[in-house]
C-alpha positions, 0 to 999 in steps of 0.5 A: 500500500503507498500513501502519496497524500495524507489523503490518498493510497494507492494499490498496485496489481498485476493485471495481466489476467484482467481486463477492464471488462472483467473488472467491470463485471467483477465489481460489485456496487451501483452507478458503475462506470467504466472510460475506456480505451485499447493498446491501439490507442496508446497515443490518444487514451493509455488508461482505462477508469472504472468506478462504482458506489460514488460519494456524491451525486450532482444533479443539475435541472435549469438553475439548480442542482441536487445534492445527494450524499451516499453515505447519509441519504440527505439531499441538499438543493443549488440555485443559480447558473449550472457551471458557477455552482459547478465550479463551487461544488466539485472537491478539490484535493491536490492528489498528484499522481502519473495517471490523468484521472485518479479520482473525481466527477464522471458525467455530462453535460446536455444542452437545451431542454430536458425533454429531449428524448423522443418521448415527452414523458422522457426528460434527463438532466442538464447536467449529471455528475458522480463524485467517487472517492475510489477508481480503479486504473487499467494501464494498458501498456503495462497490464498494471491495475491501479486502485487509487482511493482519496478521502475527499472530507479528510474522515479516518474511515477509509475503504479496504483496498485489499479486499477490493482488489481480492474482488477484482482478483477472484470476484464473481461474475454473472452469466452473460447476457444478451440484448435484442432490439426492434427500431421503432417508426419515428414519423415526419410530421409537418412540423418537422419538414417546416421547421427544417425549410424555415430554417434553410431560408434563413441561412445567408452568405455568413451562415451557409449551414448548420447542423441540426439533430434528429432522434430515433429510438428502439426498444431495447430487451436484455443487458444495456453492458451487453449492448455495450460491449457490441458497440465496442467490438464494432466501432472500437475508438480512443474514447469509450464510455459507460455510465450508470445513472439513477434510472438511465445509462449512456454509453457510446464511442468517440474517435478522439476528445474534445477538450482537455485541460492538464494543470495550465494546459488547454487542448481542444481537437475540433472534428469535422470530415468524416470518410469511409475506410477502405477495404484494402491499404492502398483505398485506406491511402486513396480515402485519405487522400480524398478526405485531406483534399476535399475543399468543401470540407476543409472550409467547413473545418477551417470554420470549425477552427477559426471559431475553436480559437476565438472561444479558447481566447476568451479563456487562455492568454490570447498569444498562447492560442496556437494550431499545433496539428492541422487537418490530421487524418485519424483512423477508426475501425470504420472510418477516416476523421479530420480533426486539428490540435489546437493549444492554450495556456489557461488564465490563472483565475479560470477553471477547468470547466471555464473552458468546457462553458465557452466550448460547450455545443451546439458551437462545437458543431456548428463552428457558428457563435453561439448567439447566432446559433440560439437563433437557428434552434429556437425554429427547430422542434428537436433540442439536442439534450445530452446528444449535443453535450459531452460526457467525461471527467472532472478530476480533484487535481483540476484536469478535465477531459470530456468526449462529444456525446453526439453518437451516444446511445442512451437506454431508459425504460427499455428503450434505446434513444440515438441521434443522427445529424442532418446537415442544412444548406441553400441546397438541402432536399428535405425529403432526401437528407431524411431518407438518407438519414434514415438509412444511416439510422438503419446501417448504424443499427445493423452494424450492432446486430452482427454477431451480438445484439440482434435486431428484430 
């Protein structure tokens, strides 16, 4: 056992014999979570993190939060703007340690009205947070298992790691179970189609599009970590995630983060361009050829940048703001993405989540102001909820690191609730880009019933 704090210990293991799967199902407790990444990805995510039984539960509807504590079941009531009292809630503890996350908030944050969902009757958070006080840490370059414990109210009673790591060892795990799932009809009502050409004839030379979300759902019977787990196999990116929450879980995969601060260090990694890989090494080079070149998607990234860089000054010392890697091409299992590094250094009376309040969506993926944006989505009948937020960590040292949410998955009440994106031009055929999404839809869903899940 290694004491790096009054307030931290830590337990190393072999993890040669684990994975972060198995320590998942090994653990046993409520609001599990587990962020996730591969040896393939070693640049982009080196560890994995998973947790369960948090100290704490934020909450944050409107202008309040709830605040639940765990061990004493009381519950107290925040009022006032979600990121301020964000700020002022969050422990923060010096537990410096190798790992980018050793303890903290897991969550997300949404954007726009609760009832997001397909359902009316269905509403979430705009804002959900745990608090845990012990994570555990998979390094996937070393096979090493960390269990890192930090007393956040400086008590004298302190978890048993040992036994937790006998659990992890020798734990019991449950059969596994399946999933199946049957899309169901979202009809196109009027309101719909007219929101949509109300909106396309107000684009004009300095808004020449947007993107805007589309919901569909299906029913879902089985195991949420079983539907996991195929999302996995089939769509495997640096970011992974799975999040238990009171009576919802998100799960979903991302090719790279979206913004992370380490200490003074800003990083945010705008994507926009997307191609499909190809089936052999030489169509793998030709796609992204084709995908570096294509000039209307190097405009639209180039915008996606521009507007990157000027939120990021409003937070960091307006020099320090540089483009450190331009229009790289990152690989996914499926496909090609256009992403750029773009570097900051934060000003000392910020916070971490300073940065993630001006670089929150709907600006992150339209690449246009935020006020101008506002303007667009009041016309449109969908709000884009945790689909348009991002989910990821908050940790006691102050670090941050969140993943756009857009691709997610979110299961409640035995239905799976997912997003496509329709993007809007002078030139869009309504009645086109919704079949088109709705075979995206489709093929999304099919890719998921291959040898897993199954699709009724």
């Amino acid at each position: 056992m290694q004491t790096t704090s009054p307030r931290t210990k830590i337990k190393r293991l072999n993890g040669d014999s684990l994975t972060p799967i198995l320590i998942f199902r090994r653990l046993q407790g409520k609001h599990k979570f587990l962020l996730e990444s591969s040896a393939q990805h070693e640049e982009a995510g080196r560890f994995s993190f998973i947790g369960v039984n948090p100290r704490k539960t934020y909450k944050g509807i409107g202008q309040q939060i709830q605040e639940y504590a765990h061990k004493t079941g009381k519950m107290y009531t925040h009022s006032g703007d979600l990121f301020v009292l964000l700020k002022r809630l969050m422990p923060r503890i010096s537990n410096t340690t190798q790992f980018p996350f050793s303890g903290g908030a897991v969550g997300y944050i949404g954007h726009g009205s609760t009832t997001m969902l397909a359902d009316d009757t269905v509403a979430l958070p705009d804002a959900y947070f745990h608090v845990y006080e012990t994570i555990i840490v998979f390094d996937h370059v070393t096979d090493e298992v960390t269990l890192i414990y930090t007393n956040i109210d400086a008590e004298k009673q302190e978890p048993d790691l040992e036994e937790l790591a006998q659990q992890l060892v020798n734990g019991d795990v449950c059969d596994e179970a399946d999933c199946h799932y049957q899309l169901l009809d979202t009809p196109v009502h009027q309101q719909f189609t007219t929101a949509f050409q109300t909106i396309q004839a107000s684009l004009n030379e300095e808004i020449t599009r947007i993107v805007l979300p589309k919901h569909y759902v299906a029913n879902l019977q089985g195991d949420a970590f079983s539907l996991y787990r195929q999302l996995r196999k089939k769509k495997p990116a640096a970011y992974m995630y799975y999040v238990e929450f009171d009576d919802h879980v998100v799960l979903g995969t991302s090719p790279e983060s979206f913004i992370q601060v380490k200490g003074e260090q800003v990083i945010a990694t705008p994507t926009e361009g997307i191609y499909p890989r190809g089936a052999t090494k030489g169509e793998d080079l030709a796609n992204e050829r084709k995908l570096s070149e294509h000039t209307e998607v190097r405009k639209s990234h180039a915008v996606l940048v521009s507007a990157m860089q000027q939120e990021l000054q409003s937070v960091c010392f307006r020099d320090s703001v540089q483009v450190m890697d331009a229009m790289r091409i990152v690989r996914s299992k499926h496909a090609l993405h256009m992403t750029t590094r773009i570097e900051g250094q934060l000003l000392p009376m910020l916070h971490a989540l300073d940065v993630l309040a001006v670089t929150m969506p709907p600006f992150s993926v339209t690449g246009i102001p935020k006020e101008q944006v506002a303007q667009y989505l009041e016309k449109w009948p969908y709000t884009a909820g945790i689909f348009g937020g991002a989910l990821g960590f908050i940790g006691f040292n102050g670090h941050l690191d969140f993943a756009l949410t857009g691709q997610s998955i979110v299961v409640k009440n035995e239905t799976m609730h997912m997003q496509s994106m329709i993007t809007v031009t002078k030139y869009t055929d309504v009645f086109t880009a919704l079949q088109q999404v709705q075979e995206e839809e489709q093929t999304f869903l099919q890719l998921l019933a291959r040898n897993g899940g199954q699709s009724e």
